[in-house]
TIKOL-731589 format. One record per residue (C-alpha): z, x negated, y negated; residue in one letter. Coordinates in pm, whole numbers, plus 50000, padded with zeros to 5 digits. Layout:
// residues N
ZXYA...
// end
This chain:
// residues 1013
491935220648940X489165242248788X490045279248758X493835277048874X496735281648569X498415245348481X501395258348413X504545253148627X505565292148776X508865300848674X511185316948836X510775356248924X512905379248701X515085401048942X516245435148843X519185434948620X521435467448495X519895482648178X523325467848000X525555437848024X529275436247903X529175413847559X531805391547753X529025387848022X526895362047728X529845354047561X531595317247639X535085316047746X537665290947709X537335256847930X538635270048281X540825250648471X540085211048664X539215230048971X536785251248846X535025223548640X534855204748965X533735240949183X529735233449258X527595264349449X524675266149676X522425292249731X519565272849788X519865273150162X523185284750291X525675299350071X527995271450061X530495260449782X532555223349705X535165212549489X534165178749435X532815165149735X534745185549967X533325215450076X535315250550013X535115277050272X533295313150171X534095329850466X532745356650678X528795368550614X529845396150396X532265372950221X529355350950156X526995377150054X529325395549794X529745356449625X525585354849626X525465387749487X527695375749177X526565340649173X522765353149112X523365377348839X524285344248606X527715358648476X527215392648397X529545417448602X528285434448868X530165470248966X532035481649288X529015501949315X526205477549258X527875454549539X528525482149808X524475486449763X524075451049763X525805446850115X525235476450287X522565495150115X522505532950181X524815531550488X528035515750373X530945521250590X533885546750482X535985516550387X533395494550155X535235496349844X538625485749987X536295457750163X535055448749850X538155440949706X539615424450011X536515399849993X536625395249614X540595388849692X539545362749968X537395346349732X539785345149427X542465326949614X540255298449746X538215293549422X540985288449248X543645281749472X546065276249169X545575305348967X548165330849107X550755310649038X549695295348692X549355332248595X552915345048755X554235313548515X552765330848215X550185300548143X547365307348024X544065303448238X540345312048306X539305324348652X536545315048852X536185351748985X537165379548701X538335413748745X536115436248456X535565473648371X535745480848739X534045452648884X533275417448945X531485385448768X531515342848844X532095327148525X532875295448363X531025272348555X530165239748489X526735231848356X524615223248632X527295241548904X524855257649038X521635247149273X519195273949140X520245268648794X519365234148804X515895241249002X515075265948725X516175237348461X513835213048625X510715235848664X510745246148308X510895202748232X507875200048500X505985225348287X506995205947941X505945177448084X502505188448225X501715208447886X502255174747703X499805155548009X502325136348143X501645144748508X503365114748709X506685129048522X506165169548612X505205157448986X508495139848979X510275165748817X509075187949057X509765170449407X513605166849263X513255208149202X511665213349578X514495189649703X517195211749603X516185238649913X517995233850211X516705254250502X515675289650391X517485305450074X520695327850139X520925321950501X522795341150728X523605362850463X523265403350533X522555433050331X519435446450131X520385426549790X520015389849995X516815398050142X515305408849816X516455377449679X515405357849998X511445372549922X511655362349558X513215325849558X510845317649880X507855328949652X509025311949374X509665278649590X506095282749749X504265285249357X506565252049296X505045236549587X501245250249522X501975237949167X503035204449276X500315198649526X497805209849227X498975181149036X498825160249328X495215161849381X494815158948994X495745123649063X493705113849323X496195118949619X493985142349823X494305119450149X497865123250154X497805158050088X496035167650413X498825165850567X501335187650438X498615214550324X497985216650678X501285226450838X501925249650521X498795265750607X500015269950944X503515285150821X501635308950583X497755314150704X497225342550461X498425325750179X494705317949975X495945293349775X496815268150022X493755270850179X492175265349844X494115231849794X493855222450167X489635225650123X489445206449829X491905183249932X489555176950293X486795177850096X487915149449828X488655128450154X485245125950270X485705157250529X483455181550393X482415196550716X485985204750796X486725215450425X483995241050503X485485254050867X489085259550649X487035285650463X485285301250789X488815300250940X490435321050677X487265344450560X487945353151004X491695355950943X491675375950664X489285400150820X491065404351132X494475408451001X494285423450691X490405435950672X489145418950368X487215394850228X488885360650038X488755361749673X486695353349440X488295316349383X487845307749728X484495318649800X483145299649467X485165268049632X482965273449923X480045273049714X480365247949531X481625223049818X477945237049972X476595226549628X477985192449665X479205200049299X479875169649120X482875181748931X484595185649262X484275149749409X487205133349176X490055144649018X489915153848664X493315133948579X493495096048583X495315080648816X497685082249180X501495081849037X502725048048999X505985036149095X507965040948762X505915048748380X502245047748321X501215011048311X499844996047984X498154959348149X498244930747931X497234901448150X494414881847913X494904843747913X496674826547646X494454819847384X494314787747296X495564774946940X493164750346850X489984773046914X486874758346730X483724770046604X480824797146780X481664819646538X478394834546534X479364845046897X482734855146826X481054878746528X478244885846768X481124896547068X483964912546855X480734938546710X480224948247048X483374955847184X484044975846808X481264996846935X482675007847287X484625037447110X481925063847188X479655042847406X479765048447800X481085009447844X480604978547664X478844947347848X478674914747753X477784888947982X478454850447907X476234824348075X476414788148097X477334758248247X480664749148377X482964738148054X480634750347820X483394769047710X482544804447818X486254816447948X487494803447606X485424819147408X486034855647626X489404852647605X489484845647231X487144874947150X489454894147354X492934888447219X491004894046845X489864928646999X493204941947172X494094966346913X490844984646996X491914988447368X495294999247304X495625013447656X495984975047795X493534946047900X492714937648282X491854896248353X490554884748692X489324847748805X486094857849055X486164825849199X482204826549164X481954787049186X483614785249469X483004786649839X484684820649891X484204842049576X486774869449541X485904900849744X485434932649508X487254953549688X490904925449641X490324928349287X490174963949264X493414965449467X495264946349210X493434960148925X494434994949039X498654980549114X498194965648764X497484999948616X500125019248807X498875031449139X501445027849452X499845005649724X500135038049962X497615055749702X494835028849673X492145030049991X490445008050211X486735008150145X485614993449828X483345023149732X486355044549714X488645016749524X485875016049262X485575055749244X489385056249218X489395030048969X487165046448738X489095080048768X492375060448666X490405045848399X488765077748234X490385090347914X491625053147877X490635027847605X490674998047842X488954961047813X488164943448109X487354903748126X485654887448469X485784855948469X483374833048663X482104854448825X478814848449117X476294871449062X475814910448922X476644923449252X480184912049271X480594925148903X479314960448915X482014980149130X484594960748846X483224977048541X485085004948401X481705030948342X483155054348132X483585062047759X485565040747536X486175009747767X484694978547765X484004947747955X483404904947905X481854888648206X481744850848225X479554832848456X477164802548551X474164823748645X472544847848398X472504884548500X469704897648440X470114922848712X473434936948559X472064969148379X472564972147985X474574943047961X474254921247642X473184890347759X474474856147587X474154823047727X476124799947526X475124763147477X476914734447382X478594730847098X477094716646752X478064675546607X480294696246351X481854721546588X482374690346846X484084672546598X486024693846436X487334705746778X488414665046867X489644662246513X492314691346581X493484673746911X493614640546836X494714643246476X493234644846122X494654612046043X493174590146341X489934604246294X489224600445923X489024561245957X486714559446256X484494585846237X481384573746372X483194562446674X484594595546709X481374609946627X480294589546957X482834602647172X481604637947111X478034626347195X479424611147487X480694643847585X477284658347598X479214681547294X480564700547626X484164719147474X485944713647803X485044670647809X485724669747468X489464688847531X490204662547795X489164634447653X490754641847312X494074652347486X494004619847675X493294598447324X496474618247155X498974616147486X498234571747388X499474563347067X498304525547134X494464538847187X492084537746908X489584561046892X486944530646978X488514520547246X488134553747394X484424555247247X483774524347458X484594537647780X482704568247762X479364542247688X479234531847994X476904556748212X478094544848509X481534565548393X479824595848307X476724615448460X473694627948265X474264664948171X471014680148226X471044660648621X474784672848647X474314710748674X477524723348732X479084689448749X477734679248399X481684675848334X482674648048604X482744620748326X484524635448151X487384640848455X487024605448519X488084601948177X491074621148258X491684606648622X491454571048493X494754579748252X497064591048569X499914570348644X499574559549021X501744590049165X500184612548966X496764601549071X497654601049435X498854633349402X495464647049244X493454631449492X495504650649794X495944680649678X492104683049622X492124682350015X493694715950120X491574751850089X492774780450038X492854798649646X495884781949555X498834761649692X502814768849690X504844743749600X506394734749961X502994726750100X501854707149831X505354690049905X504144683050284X500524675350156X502484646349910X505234636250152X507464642749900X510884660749824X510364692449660X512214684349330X509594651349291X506434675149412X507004698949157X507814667548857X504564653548958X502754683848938X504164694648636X503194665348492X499324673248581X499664706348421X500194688248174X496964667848188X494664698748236X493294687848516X496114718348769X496584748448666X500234772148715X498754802048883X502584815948873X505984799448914X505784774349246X502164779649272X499744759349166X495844755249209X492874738549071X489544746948848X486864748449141X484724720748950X488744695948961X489184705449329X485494687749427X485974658349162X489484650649295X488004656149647X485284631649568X488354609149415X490064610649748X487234598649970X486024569949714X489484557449602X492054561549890X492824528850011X493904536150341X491394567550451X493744575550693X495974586550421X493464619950363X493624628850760X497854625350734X497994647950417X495614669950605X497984666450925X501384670750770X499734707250541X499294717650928X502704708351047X504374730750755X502094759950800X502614757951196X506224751051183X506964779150929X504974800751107X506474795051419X510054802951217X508834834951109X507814848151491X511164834251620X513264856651352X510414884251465X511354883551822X514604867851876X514074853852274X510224849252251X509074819152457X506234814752257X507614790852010X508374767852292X505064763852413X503544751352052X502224723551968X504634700551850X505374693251440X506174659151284X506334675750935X508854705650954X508564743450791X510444762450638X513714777950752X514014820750712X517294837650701X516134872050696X513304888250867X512064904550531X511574868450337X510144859550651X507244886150680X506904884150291X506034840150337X503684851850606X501824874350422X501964854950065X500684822650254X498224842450483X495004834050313X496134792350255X497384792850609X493864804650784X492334782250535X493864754950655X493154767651012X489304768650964X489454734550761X491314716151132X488294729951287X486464699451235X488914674451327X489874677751710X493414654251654X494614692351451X492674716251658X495394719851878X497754726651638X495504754451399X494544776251699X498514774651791X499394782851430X496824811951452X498634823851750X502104824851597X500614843451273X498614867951542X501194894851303X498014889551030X495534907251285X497824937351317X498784945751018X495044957050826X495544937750563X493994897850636X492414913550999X488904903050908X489884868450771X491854862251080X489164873851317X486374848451128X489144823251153X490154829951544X486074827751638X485664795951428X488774781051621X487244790151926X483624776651869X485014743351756X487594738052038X484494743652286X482014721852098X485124693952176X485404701352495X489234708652417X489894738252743X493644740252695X492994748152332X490044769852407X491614789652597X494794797552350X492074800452083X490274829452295X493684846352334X493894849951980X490494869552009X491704888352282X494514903052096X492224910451766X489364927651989X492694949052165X493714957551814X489644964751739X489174987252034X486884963452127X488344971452471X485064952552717X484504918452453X489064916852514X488494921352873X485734888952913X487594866952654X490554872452829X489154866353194X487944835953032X490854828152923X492624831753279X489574802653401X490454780653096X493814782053115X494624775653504X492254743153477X494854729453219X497904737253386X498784759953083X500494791853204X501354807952858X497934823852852X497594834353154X500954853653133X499434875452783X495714876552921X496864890753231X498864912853034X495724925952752X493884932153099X496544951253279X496444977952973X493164971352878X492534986353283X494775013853166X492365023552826X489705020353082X490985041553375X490955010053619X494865011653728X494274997954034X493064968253830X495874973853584X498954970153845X497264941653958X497294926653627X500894932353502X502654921453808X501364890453822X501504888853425X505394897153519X505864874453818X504304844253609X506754853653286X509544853053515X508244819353636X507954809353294X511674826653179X510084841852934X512184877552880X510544893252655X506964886952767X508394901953129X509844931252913X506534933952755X504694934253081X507034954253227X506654981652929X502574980652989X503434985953417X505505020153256X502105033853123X500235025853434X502705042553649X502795072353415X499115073053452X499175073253779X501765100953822X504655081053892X506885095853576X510455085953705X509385049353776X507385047553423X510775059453288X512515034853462X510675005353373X510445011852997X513945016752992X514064984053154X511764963652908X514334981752640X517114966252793X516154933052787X514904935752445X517874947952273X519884921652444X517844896652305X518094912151972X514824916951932X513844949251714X510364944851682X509124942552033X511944971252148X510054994851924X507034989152148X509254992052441X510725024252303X506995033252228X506295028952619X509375050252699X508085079352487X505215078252605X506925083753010X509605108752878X506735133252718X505585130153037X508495139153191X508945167752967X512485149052823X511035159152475X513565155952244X514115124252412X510615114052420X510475125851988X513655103051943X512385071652105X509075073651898X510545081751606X512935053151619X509705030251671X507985045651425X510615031251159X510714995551285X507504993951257X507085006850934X509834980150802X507434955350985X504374961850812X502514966651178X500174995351084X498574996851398X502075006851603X502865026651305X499755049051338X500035051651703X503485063051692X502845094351464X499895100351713X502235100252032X504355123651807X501985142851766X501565148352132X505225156452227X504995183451952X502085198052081X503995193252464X506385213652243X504165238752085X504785229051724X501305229351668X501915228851277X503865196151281X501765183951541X498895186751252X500885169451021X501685138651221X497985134551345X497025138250999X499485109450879X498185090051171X494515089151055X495885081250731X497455049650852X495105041751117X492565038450840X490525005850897X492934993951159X492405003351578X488915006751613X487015043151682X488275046352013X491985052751885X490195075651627X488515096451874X491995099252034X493525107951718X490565131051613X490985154751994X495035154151925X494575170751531X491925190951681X494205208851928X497015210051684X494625227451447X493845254251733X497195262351784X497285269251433X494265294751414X492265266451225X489905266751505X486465257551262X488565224151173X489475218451494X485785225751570X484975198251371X488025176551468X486565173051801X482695170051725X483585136951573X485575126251872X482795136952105X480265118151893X482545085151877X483225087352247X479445091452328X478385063152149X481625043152307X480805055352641X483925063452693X484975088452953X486955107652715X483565124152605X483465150952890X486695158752792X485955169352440X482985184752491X484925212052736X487115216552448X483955224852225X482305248152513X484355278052468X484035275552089X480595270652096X480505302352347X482775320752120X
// end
């Protein structure tokens, strides 16, 4: 950070005698096993082990005469110098003979052995010596001693940052940090430990300022919040924590509070110590006012990734018979040769599809790696297609790809692409987009800054895309198209029937990616001539016009390549064509084929092969947009028996269902849920472990809501998609497909009431319900679900009424309605009992808790959590216990149980991090934030608010915000930050307001007596 020292501190020099005995830096012989085994601690208590088992040090004194020696690093210390170090100017008439009784002590279990290998005349090294009238530890073993190796690792932190290698020095330094346990020498008396206390606690605290430095040099400034706020509270009049905590707020969007930080400690500082912060934090001030541009990003590259810095290399194979446009490839390759220097290369390829234009990218590219040797980013936009990658995805991966841990990259895309430009400054990087839609799906990719470049490849030209160079590449030339057919097929075929080849070319339209096919098809059948194959592209009726085609200028050409399938292969073509989504695994294209697994993947192979599939990555598959709607178009002119396409269709449902229903059963061992589905002819997959369950779930998620929205027109699979949707309702919790499974859930619902299919509207609507709960869309939950209730009882289906009555009965509670509430639940608990459905009694019975607890009724809340709990873990079901131990929590804070109440949360808090449920994850480091402000550790209170906003990002809706916001505002009070909290609490009032939400009037008394004030 500007104007702070990047070096790592080192260690404060203590005061030392003005000489040291020559034996003091002289080496010894090897001691004996059990010293070489003897390890110390100072770092924390004064402890000592001989291997792993610890050694007693005795009484206080004992422990503080063995600190004394142990810090002094070998050299002897003097009867004298240790009667000052334990008792100072007051020692008791007896402190020498002490001395020596502790030194004795401390001799004999050291080195239990030593008396008697000495009385036996063998010769050996002590731990503890005996010299010129006093005392020394020596001989240890290289790294025997905790400070020793903290002072080790700080001086290889500052190494490392000297040389720029900051992901190593943060590193470095957490494993330094690590080594305290609890504060330094404790329990340990006399003047000499407390001096030593004060240094090694200011040393540890420059560590940490040092490390948190480094940590918003790479872009971790949201995750720094946190723990700069509770150190601020543990040392308010230490500057340059407040320094890293405003910057840190400010990087995070918060400027406002980043601003009351400063106001809080300019007040502090005044009425504590009467003066005036200095000069660094005032010009932070400033320039935060300012808006100063050099503050908004960090001036190093990139969040720390998981291991080393990450060098990309994920171009495309190049292809080996590349022909021709070597104007363009001259033209290209000058370009990128100038981005050394130049803030960012463009080039922008337009054309139609198979033109050739992601051939000729990826060729220029591979020629021009050794100009980017920091690595090479690839990406497939999608741009032809009906759902065109989403920016902010791509930046995602790009920024995984280049090193950052998934905790570091954000949510919105305007901070992914700020971030990604930050990780790509200082970097010589080239970047290819391919097929991409338009300029506005491109810009947030491109790299901006000095050095990199980038390729873009689409079918529109963008003109709109700022200083781009702008090619649109034609079709190839006669000689180019032949001399590209002549490679595939073979010099020798060619040479005697040139004209005809010379007519398969024109038949091509001279388009690279017919010519490719076509040629690959002629060389895969020896018996072929090329005439024969010249022949069949003359008739017009095979092959459409390319300047009527557009984008399907190609299609001939496929037919070409369609026409040459063996009868399995082409049936398998034509089906897989059917299913959405951006790619298929290979067990559903096994259900979409009817086929064993082993012959699926042969057959697909086999089209690999062929051109016409692609391997997106081992057991995946998928096809060029343009191949998916020819072998679509195949499938509806050529199936014989069109029933065949609605079967395929049918049995891709029945794997996604059935899987899905596997991975909620292993979720919640006892759940009813899965017995109420729609039945499966086709069956899913089968899960032995929870983890390879929630990883399928959330691989598949985007193929299995395709395939959802894609039943919406066919009311035979309606049923079945919105009952899929329901068992994957994990997707809407989570953050991370919420929006895709909310378009999916309304689409669901809109097609099963165009039908006039109420049983299946009414499951449909409970799927909204639960996403509009998870929104804080607390009134739009409350109709769908009534709805839902009316829908539901016309169809005899009890299932939703059992979880609609339960989304109202807590939906009452958000809303202050228990009278409603109680209403809700118990019949939500009589009908799951009438149902047998434990856990969904458990979970209504967890929801009753927090109404009674509302309501004042603390014992009974704590009752019936504990009994939602109990049926939970006697089903074996984890998941849904942490949200009964949630509910429990919640009662025993209440209660004022809370360690209790701290326990139960936390112990929720780590199932559902291991479940990837962000939502309960956030709202669990909320409720502990509560129960530590019950318990007035306002600091940690801070901390876990702060985490919760973290987590809660994009996920809960602004009413759980607010709530969030009012919590972190009174933890910041309690801490003397009271212009954060100030702040803190502003925003709630302002997202309340606009909410109506009764919670306003609250927050606005909180702001009265600091407005006032």
């Amino acid at each position: 950070m500007d104007g702070v020292p990047k070096g790592v501190p080192r260690v404060p020099e203590q005061r030392r005698p003005d000489s040291t005995p020559e034996s003091a830096t002289t080496t010894g012989p090897a001691g004996p096993a059990e010293a070489a085994a003897l390890r110390f601690g100072v770092l924390g208590p004064v402890r000592a082990w001989r291997g792993d088992e610890p050694v007693s040090t005795g009484s206080p004194q004992q422990r503080a005469l063995l600190a004394a020696l142990l810090l002094r690093e070998g050299a002897t210390a003097t009867a004298a110098e240790l009667i000052d170090a334990l008792w100072g100017e007051e020692p008791p008439s007896q402190a020498l003979a002490a001395v020596r009784t502790y030194a004795s002590r401390l001799r004999k279990v050291l080195d239990p052995g030593g008396e008697a290998r000495r009385s036996g005349g063998a010769a050996a090294t002590a731990v503890l010596v005996s010299e010129s009238g006093g005392y020394a530890v020596r001989d240890l073993a290289e790294g025997a001693l905790d400070l020793t190796v903290a002072q080790d690792l700080a001086t290889e932190a500052e190494k490392a940052r000297s040389a720029g290698d900051l992901c190593h020095a943060r590193a470095t330094l957490r494993r330094a940090l690590a080594l305290w346990d609890g504060e330094t020498l404790a329990g340990v008396p006399g003047p000499y430990a407390e001096a030593q206390r004060v240094r090694l606690e200011e040393w540890r605290l420059q560590l940490l300022e040092s490390r948190l430095d480094m940590d918003l040099e790479q872009g971790c400034h949201a995750e720094a919040v946190s723990e700069l706020t509770a150190l601020t509270a543990a040392h308010p009049l230490r500057e340059r924590l407040r320094e890293l905590l405003m910057l840190a707020l400010y990087r995070s969007g918060r400027q406002a509070e980043a601003l009351a930080v400063y106001a809080d400690t300019r007040r502090l500082l005044a009425d504590e110590l009467g003066v005036d912060p200095r000069p660094g934090l005032s010009e932070l001030q400033q320039r935060i006012l300012q808006a100063d541009p050099s503050l908004a990003e960090p001036s190093s590259p990139a969040p720390e990734p998981a291991s080393v810095p990450v060098r990309p290399a994920q171009l495309p194979a190049t292809v080996p018979d590349f022909t021709g446009r070597s104007g363009f490839v001259r033209e290209l390759g000058d370009i990128l040769a100038s981005a050394e220097g130049r803030v960012m290369a463009v080039s922008a390829l337009a054309g139609i599809g198979g033109v050739g234009k992601t051939t000729l990218a990826v060729h220029v590219a591979h020629q021009a790696r050794t100009a980017f040797p920091d690595g090479q980013l690839y990406v497939d936009l999608q741009g032809a297609g009906a759902r065109a990658a989403e920016p902010e995805t791509v930046l995602g991966s790009f920024l995984r790809a280049l090193g950052t841990a998934d905790s570091a990259i954000p949510d919105s895309l305007d901070e992914r692409a700020a971030l990604y430009r930050s990780v790509l400054a200082g970097r010589r990087v080239l970047v290819l987009l391919d097929n991409a839609r338009d300029a506005a799906q491109v810009r947030p990719l491109l790299p901006g800054t000095d050095g990199c470049a980038a390729l873009v490849t689409s079918r529109v030209r963008m003109l709109d895309l700022a200083g781009a160079h702008l090619i649109d590449l034609d079709v190839m030339s006669p000689d180019e198209a032949l001399a590209l057919f002549t490679k595939i097929v073979g010099e020798e075929r060619v040479a005697s029937e040139r004209k005809a080849a010379l007519d398969v070319v024109a038949a091509c339209g001279f388009l690279p990616l017919a010519i490719r096919i076509a040629a690959s098809r002629l060389a895969a059948r020896r018996t072929w001539t090329v005439s024969v194959l010249a022949a069949k592209l003359a008739d017009e009726r095979r092959r459409l016009d390319e300047l009527q085609a557009g984008d399907l200028a190609v299609k001939a050409t496929f037919e070409l390549g369609y026409g040459q399938l063996e009868p399995a292969q082409a049936r398998a073509f034509r089906l897989l064509g059917l299913a959405d989504g951006p790619d298929i695994s290979l067990a559903a294209a096994a259900a979409v084929l009817d086929l064993p697994v082993e012959d699926t993947e042969d057959l697909l192979e086999s089209l690999v092969d062929t051109s016409l599939l692609e391997s997106a990555a081992p057991g995946r598959y998928r096809f060029h947009d343009l191949v998916r709607l020819y072998a679509r178009a195949c499938a509806e002119r050529d199936e014989l028996a069109p029933s065949e396409r609605g079967s395929a269709l049918s049995r891709l449902l029945d794997f996604y269902l059935a899987s899905a229903a596997g991975v909620y059963a292993i979720e919640r061992p006892g759940d009813r849920l899965v017995d109420h589905l729609e039945t499966t002819s086709y069956p899913g997959l089968r899960f032995d472990d929870r983890h390879a369950a929630q990883d399928w779930l959330y691989a598949e998620a985007m193929c299995l809501l395709a395939c959802a929205r894609r039943s919406a027109g066919r009311p035979e699979s309606l049923p079945r998609a919105i009952d899929m949707l329901w068992a994957a309702h994990d997707l809407s919790e989570s953050g991370a497909n919420s929006r895709e499974y909310e378009a999916t859930a309304e689409a669901l619902v809109a097609a099963a009431r165009s039908h006039g299919l109420g049983r299946a509207e009414a499951r449909a609507l409970m799927t909204l319900v639960n996403v509009h709960h998870v929104s804080g869309r607390f009134e739009r939950a409350e109709e769908e679900a009534e709805r839902v209730i009316l829908l539901a009882r016309e169809s005899d289906d009890l299932l939703p009424v059992c979880w609609a009555r339960n989304a109202r009965g807590i939906i009452a509670l958000y809303q202050n309605r228990h009278t409603d509430g109680e209403e809700h639940l118990s019949r939500a608990i009589e009908h799951f009992r009438a149902l047998g459905d434990r856990p969904g009694e458990a979970a209504a019975l967890c929801n009753l808790s927090r109404i009674h607890l509302a309501t004042g009724r603390t014992q009974s809340a704590v009752a019936l959590a504990q009994e939602g709990i109990d049926i939970y873990d006697g089903m074996g079901n984890s998941m849904r216990g942490a949200n009964a131990r949630y509910a429990l929590g919640l009662a025993l804070t209440q209660s004022g149980e809370l360690r209790d109440a701290a326990d139960r949360l936390q112990e929720a808090l780590e199932v559902f991090r291991d479940s990837r449920q962000r939502l309960w994850e956030g709202m669990s480091l909320f409720r502990l934030a509560e129960v530590d402000l019950a318990a007035r550790r306002a600091a940690r209170a801070a901390a876990n608010a702060e985490m919760a906003l973290t987590v809660l990002r994009g996920i809960g809706g602004e009413w759980r915000r607010g709530n969030v916001l009012t919590v972190l505002g009174r933890a910041l009070s309690g801490i003397g930050q009271t212009g954060r909290a100030h702040v803190c609490w502003q925003e709630a009032a302002v997202i309340y307001e606009e909410l109506g939400s009764p919670e306003a009037a609250e927050v606005r008394a909180l702001l009265s007596p600091v407005q006032a004030a």
